[in-house]
C-alpha positions as MATLAB code, in Angstrom:
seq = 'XXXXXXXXXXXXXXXXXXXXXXXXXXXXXXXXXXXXXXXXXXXXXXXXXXXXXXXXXXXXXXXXXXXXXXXXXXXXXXXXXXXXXXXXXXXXXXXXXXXXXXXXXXXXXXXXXXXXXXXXXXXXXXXXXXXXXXXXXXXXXXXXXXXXXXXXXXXXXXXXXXXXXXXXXXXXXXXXXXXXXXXXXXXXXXXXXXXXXXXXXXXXXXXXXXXXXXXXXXXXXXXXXXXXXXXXXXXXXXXXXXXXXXXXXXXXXXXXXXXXXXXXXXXXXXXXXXXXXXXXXXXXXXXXXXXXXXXXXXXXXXXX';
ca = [
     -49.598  147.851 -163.327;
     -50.861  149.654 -166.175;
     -52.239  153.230 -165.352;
     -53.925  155.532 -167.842;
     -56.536  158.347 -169.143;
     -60.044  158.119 -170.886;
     -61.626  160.731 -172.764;
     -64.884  160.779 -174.869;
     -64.880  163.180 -177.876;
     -66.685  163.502 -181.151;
     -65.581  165.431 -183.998;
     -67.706  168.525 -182.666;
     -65.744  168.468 -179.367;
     -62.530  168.732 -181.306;
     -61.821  172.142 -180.030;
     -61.827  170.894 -176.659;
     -60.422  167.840 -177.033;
     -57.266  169.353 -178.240;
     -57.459  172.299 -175.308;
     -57.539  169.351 -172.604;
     -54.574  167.021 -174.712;
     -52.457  170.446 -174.503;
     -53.096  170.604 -171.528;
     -52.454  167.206 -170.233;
     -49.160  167.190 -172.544;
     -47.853  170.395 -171.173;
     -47.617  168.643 -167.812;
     -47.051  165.085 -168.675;
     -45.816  163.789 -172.085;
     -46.443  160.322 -171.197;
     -48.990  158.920 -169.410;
     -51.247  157.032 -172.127;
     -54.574  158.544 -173.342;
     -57.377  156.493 -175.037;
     -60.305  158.260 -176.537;
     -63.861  156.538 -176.298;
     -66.039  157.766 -179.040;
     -68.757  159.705 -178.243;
     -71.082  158.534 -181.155;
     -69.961  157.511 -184.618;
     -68.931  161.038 -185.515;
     -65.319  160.453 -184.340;
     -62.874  160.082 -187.017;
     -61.478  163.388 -187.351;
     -60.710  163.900 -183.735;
     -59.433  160.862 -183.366;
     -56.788  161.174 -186.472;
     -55.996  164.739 -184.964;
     -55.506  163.639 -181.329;
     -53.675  160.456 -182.276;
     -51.316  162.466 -184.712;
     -50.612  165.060 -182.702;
     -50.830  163.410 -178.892;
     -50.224  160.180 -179.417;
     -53.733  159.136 -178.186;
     -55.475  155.826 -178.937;
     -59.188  155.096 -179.717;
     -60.590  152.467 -177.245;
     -59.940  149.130 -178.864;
     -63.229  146.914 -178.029;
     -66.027  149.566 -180.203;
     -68.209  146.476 -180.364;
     -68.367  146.772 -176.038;
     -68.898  150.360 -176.596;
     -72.026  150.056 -178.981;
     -73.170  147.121 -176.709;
     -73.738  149.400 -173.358;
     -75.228  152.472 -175.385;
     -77.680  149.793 -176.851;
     -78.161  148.175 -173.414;
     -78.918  151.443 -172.252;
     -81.684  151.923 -174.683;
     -83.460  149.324 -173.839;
     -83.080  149.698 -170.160;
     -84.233  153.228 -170.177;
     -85.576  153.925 -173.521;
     -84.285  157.432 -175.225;
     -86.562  159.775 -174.140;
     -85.100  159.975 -170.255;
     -81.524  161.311 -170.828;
     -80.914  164.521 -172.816;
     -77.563  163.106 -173.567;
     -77.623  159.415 -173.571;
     -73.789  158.508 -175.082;
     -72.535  160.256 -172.165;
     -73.020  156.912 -170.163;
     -69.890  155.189 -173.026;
     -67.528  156.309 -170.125;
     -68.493  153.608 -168.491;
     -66.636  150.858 -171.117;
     -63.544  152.724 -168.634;
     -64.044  149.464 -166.406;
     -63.365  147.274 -168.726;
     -60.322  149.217 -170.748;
     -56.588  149.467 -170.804;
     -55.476  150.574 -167.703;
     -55.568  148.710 -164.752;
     -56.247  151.920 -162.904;
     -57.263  155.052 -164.568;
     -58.507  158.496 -164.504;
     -61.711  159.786 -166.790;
     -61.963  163.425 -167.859;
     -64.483  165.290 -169.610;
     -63.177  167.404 -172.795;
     -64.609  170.990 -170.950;
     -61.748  170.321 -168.488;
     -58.250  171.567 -168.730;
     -55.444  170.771 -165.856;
     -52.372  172.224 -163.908;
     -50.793  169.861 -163.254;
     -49.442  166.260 -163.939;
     -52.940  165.074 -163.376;
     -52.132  161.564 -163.488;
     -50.504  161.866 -160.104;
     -53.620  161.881 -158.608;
     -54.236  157.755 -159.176;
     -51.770  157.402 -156.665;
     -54.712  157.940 -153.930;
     -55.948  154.317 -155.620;
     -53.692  152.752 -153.670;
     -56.226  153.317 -150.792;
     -59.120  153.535 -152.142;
     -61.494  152.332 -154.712;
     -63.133  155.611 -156.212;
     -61.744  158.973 -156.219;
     -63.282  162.193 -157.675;
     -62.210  166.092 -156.776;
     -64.967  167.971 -156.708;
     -67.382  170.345 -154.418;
     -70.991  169.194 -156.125;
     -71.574  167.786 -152.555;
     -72.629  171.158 -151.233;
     -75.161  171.730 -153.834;
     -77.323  169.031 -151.970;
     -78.777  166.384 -153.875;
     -80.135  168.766 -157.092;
     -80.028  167.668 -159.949;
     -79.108  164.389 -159.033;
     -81.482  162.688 -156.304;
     -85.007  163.640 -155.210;
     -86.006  163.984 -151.815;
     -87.454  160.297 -152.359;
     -84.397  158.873 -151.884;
     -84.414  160.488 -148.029;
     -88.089  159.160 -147.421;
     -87.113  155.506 -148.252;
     -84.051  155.811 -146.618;
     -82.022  154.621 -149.940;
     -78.924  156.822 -149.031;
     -77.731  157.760 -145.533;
     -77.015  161.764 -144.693;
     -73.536  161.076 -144.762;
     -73.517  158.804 -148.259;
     -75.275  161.872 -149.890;
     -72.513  163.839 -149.253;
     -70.272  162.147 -151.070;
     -72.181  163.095 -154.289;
     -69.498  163.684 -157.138;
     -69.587  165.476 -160.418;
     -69.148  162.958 -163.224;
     -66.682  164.790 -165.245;
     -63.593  163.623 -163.410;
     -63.060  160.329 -161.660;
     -60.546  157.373 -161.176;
     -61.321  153.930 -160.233;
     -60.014  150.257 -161.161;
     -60.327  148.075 -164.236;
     -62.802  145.292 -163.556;
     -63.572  146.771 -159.686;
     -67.246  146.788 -161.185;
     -68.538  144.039 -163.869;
     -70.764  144.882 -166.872;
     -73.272  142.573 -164.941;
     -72.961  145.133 -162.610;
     -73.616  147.932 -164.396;
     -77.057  146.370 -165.763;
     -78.389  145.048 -162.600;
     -77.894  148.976 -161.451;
     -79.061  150.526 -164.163;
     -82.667  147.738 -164.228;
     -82.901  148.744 -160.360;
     -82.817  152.751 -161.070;
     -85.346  151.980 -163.851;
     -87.582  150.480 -161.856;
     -87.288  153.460 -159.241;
     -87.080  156.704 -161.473;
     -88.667  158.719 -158.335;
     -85.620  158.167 -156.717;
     -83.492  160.409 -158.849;
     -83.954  164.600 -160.286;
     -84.193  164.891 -163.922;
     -85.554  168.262 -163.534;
     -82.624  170.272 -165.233;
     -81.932  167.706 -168.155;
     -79.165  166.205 -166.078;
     -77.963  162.709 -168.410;
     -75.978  160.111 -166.752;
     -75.178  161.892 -163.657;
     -77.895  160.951 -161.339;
     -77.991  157.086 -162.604;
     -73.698  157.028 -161.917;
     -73.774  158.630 -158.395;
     -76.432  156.021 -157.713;
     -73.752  152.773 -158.908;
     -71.115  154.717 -157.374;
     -72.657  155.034 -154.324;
     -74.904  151.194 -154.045;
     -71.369  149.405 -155.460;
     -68.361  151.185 -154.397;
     -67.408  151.363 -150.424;
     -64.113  152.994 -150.619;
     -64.357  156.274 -151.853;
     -62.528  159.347 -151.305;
     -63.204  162.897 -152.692;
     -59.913  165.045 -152.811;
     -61.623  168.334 -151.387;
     -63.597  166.677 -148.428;
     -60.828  166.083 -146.448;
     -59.761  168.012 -143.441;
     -57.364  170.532 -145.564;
     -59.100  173.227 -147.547;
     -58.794  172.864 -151.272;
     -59.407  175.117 -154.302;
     -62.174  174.219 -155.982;
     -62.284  174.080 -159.637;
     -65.534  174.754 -161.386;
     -65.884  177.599 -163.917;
     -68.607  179.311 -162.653;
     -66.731  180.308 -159.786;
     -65.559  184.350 -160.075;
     -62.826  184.595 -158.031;
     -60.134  182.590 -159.358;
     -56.972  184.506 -160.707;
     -54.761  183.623 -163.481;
     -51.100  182.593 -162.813;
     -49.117  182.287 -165.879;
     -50.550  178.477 -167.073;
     -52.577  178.125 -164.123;
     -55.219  179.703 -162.020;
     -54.847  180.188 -158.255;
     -57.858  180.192 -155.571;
     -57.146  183.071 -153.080;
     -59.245  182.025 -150.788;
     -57.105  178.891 -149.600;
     -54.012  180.443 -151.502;
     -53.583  177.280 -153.622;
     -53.394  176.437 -157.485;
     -56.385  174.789 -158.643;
     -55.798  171.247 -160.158;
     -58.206  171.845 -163.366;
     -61.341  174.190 -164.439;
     -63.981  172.485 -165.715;
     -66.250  174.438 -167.714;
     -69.196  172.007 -166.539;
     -72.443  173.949 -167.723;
     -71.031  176.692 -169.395;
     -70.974  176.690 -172.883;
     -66.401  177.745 -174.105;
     -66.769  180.841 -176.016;
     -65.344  184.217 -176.063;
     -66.750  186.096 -173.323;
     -67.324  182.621 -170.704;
     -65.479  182.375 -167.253;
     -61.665  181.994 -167.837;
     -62.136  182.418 -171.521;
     -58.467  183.229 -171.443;
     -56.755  180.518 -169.408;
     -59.041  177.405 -172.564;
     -57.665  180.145 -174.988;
     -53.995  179.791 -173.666;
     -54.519  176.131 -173.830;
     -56.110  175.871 -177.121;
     -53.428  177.673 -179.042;
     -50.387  176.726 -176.970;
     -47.286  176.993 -179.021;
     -49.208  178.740 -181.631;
     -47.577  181.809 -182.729;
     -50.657  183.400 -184.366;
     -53.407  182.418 -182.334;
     -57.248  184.142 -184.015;
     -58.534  186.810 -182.756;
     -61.846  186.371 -180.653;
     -63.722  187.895 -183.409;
     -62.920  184.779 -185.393;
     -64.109  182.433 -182.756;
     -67.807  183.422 -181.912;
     -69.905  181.028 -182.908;
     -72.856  181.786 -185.274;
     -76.122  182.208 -183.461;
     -78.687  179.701 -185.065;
     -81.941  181.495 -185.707;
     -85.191  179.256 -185.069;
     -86.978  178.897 -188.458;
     -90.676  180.982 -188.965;
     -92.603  177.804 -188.377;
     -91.101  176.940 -184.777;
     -91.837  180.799 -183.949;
     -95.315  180.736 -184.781;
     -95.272  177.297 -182.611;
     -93.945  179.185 -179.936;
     -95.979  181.932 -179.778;
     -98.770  179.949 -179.956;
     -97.830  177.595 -177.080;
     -96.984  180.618 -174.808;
];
């Protein structure tokens, strides 16, 4: 049984991409990584992170190409503010006969592959506490009314940014009959906040996949891992939540845009430039602020 890791990068993620492969190679040098491109912007990442982490771009691009264009004409491209985030999905249909996908704002603690051993009793796994945010930003309260979701189904909302699953578990047939059906019911789902392929994948997740488990809903409290949380401390490589004294697994920056100054700008630093002896100073790493141009001003102003 083959087990594995999927990524989606372009060449602007490269910064990332390379703070999540140190981090994944600090822990374990081995498991197999496989990059899905993002869009067809992808070539220098993928040179970097094959050269330098031994990782492999996914090897069917024409199935890639043939979901984002399926997804296109299901939805059209004026629904999702980021469309190509739904090319994770070619994951069922990979490599790996069971595999874990992480986003490239993420870096781990661990030998994060360990966690696909929980596959061998379930179906689904994710580790995350978007559950207690209610259904925001992913489901309206339509989905209540019509009784699409039980109370207890709705808590097992999970953030897309880190799963695992099984190859094949769900067909691409599957996948389009899901994504026609939330087409033909886009009441049922919170688009509010520019959320992309969140809502649409909780919704196949949920309608397709009985056994799931989420790491922190079981009985034993669990650090959480999201980046907008304050009161994580730093613990050599890792950071450590207090409040149930326990290393957290990964942060994932999920929101929060990585520059100098963000949550736990320190700990993606560290991971960044790991093994580099001269690593820039912040200074050198601020992005330039883009100005708008006079014309979208006077728009603007205008519009107020």
């Amino acid at each position: 049984m083959s087990r594995g890791i999927y990524i989606t990068a372009n060449d602007r993620a490269t910064e990332q991409a390379i703070a999540l492969l140190n981090s994944i190679r600090l822990y374990d040098p081995e498991t197999p990584v496989i990059l899905i491109p993002y869009d067809d912007n992808y070539h220098n990442v993928a040179k970097i992170l094959g050269e330098q982490y031994n990782v492999q771009l996914y090897p069917d691009l024409k199935r890639v190409e043939t979901l984002a264009q399926t997804i296109f004409d299901i939805f059209g491209d004026n629904l999702f503010a980021r469309p190509n985030q739904f090319r994770k999905q070619v994951c069922w249909f990979g490599e790996f006969d069971q595999f874990l996908y992480i986003d490239t704002d993420i870096v781990v603690f661990e030998k994060i592959s360990d966690n696909l051993d929980y596959l061998n009793n379930y179906d689904f796994l994710c580790c995350d506490y978007q559950h207690s945010k209610g259904i925001k930003n992913v489901f309206s309260p339509k989905v209540i009314e019509n009784n699409v979701f039980s109370d207890a189904e709705l808590k097992e909302i999970y953030n897309g940014g880190f799963w695992a699953s099984k190859k094949n578990l769900l067909s691409e047939q599957d996948l389009y009959d899901t994504f026609k059906e939330c087409a033909s019911h886009l009441e049922y789902f919170d688009f509010s906040e520019k959320t992309s392929d969140q809502p649409i994948i909780n919704y196949l997740i949920l309608k397709r996949v009985a056994r799931r488990y989420n790491i922190l809903r079981d009985d034993v409290k669990r650090a959480g891992n999201w980046a907008g949380s304050p009161h994580f401390q730093r613990q050599g490589d890792i950071l450590f939540d207090p409040k149930v004294n326990q290393p957290l697994k990964y942060l994932h920056w999920a929101g929060i845009r990585i520059e100098p100054g963000c949550p736990y700008w320190d700990i993606w630093k560290h991971y960044r430039y790991l093994n580099d002896p001269n690593p820039p100073e912040d200074s050198r790493l601020i992005p330039v602020k883009k100005t708008k141009p006079l014309w979208q001003k006077i728009i603007d102003k205008v519009t107020k």
